[in-house]
C-alpha positions in Angstrom: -15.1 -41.5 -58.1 -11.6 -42.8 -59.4 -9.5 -41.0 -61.6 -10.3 -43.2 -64.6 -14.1 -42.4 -64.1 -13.5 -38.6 -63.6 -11.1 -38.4 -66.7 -13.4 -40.2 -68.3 -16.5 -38.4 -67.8 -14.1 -35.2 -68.4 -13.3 -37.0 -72.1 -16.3 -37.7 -73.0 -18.1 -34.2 -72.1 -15.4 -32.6 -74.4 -16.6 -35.0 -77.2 -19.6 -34.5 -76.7 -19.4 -30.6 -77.1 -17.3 -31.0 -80.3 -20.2 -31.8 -81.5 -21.8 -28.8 -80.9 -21.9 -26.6 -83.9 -21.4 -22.8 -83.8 -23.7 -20.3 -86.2 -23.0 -17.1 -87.5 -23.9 -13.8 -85.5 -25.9 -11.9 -88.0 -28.3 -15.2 -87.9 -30.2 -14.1 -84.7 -32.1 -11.4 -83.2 -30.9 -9.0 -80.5 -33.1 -9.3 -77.3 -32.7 -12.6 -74.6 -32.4 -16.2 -75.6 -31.7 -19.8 -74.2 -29.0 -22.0 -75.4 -29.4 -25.8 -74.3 -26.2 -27.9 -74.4 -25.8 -31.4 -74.9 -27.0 -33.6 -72.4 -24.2 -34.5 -69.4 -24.0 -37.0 -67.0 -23.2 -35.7 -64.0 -22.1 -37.1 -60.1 -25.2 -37.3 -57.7 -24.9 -36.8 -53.9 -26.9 -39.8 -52.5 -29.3 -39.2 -49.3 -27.5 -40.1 -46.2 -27.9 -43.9 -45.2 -29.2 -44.7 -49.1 -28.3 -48.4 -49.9 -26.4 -49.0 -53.4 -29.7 -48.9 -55.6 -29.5 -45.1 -55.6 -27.3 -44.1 -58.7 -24.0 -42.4 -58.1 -24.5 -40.4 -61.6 -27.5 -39.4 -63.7 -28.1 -37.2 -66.8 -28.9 -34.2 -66.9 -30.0 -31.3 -69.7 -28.6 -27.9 -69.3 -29.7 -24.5 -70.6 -28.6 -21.2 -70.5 -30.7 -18.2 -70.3 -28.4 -15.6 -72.1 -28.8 -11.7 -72.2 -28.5 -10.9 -75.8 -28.9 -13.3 -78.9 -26.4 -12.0 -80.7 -23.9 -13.9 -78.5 -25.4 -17.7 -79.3 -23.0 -17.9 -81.5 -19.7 -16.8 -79.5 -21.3 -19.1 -76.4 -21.7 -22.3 -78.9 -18.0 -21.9 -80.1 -17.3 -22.2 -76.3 -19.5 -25.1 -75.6 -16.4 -27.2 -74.3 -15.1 -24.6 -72.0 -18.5 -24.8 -70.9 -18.9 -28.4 -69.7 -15.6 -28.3 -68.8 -16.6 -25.5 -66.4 -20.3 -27.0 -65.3 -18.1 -30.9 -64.5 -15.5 -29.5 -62.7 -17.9 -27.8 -60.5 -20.2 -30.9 -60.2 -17.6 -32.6 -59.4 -17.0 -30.7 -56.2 -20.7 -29.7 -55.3 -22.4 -32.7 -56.4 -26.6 -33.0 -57.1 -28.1 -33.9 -54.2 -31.1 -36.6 -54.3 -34.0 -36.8 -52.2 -35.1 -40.4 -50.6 -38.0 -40.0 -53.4 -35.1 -40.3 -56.2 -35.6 -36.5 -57.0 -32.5 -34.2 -57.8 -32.5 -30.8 -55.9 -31.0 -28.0 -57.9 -31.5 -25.1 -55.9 -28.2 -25.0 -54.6 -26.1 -25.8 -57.7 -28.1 -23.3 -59.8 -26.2 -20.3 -58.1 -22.7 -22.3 -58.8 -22.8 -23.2 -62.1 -24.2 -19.6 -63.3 -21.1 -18.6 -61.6 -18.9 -21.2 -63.1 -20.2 -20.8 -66.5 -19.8 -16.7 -67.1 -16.8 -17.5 -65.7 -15.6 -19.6 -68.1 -17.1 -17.5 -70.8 -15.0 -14.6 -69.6 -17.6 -12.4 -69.1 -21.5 -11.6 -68.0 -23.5 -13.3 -70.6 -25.3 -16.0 -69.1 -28.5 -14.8 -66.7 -29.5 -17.9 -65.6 -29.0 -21.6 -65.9 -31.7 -24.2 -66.1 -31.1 -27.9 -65.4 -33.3 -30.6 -65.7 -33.5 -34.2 -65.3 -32.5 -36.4 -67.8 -31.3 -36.4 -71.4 -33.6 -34.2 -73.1 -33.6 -33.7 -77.0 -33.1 -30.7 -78.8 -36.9 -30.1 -80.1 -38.2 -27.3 -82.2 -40.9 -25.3 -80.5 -40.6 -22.1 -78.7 -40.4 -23.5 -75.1 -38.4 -21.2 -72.9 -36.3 -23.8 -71.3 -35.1 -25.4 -74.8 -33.8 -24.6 -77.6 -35.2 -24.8 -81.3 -32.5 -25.7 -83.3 -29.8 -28.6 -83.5 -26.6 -28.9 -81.6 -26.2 -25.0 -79.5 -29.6 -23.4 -80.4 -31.4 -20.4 -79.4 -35.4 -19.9 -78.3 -36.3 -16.1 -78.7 -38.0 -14.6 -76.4 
């Protein structure tokens, strides 16, 4: 990538996150919830030998599994530190994609969990989910989305 596509893609995360908007503590419950940030789009590792149809970036949805509810709103006024935190890491350990066009997470998973408590200065985040592509912020109770617009929370 060139510097102009890194800063960028840097530039652009950090909008995006702006966006995010923060809610006050006494709003949730205590107990374990999942925060999904804005969709990124992130730099993919292409299969050796793959021929220039296989895309160098691709979006992806990422969601944090964190410990106690009571810190949604602390993690969504960090939201930017975040992505800066989950790009500068992609940036160096790319996605890797299969022949079949699939990305394989299993190996990133470890780094960005690392990379995002971390950034957050602390042990709140137990997990992080990624999946493919932009997904929207739907009400619901699924345990790998939020519920609520810009940083939400899904109680468990």
């Amino acid at each position: 990538m060139t510097g102009k596509r890194i800063y960028g893609a840097v530039a652009l995360s950090v909008a995006i996150g702006l966006l995010v908007t923060s809610f006050p503590k006494a709003a949730y419950a205590d107990g374990p919830a999942s925060v999904q940030l804005l969709a990124f789009l992130v730099p993919i590792k292409r299969p050796k030998g793959a021929d220039a149809s296989y895309p160098k970036e691709a979006p992806v949805t990422i969601t944090l599994e964190i410990y106690d509810a009571s810190d949604v709103g602390a993690i969504c006024e960090l939201a930017p530190r975040i992505r800066d935190a989950v790009m500068e890491t992609l940036h160096y350990h790319p996605i890797p994609m299969k022949r079949n066009r699939k990305m394989v997470f299993k190996r990133v998973r470890p780094k960005l969990l690392k990379a995002t408590n971390k950034a957050l200065r602390g042990d709140y985040v137990s997990d992080v989910i990624i999946e493919a592509g932009a997904k929207q912020l739907k009400t619901g109770s699924s345990r790998s989305r939020a519920n609520a617009l810009g940083c939400g929370i899904v109680q468990e």
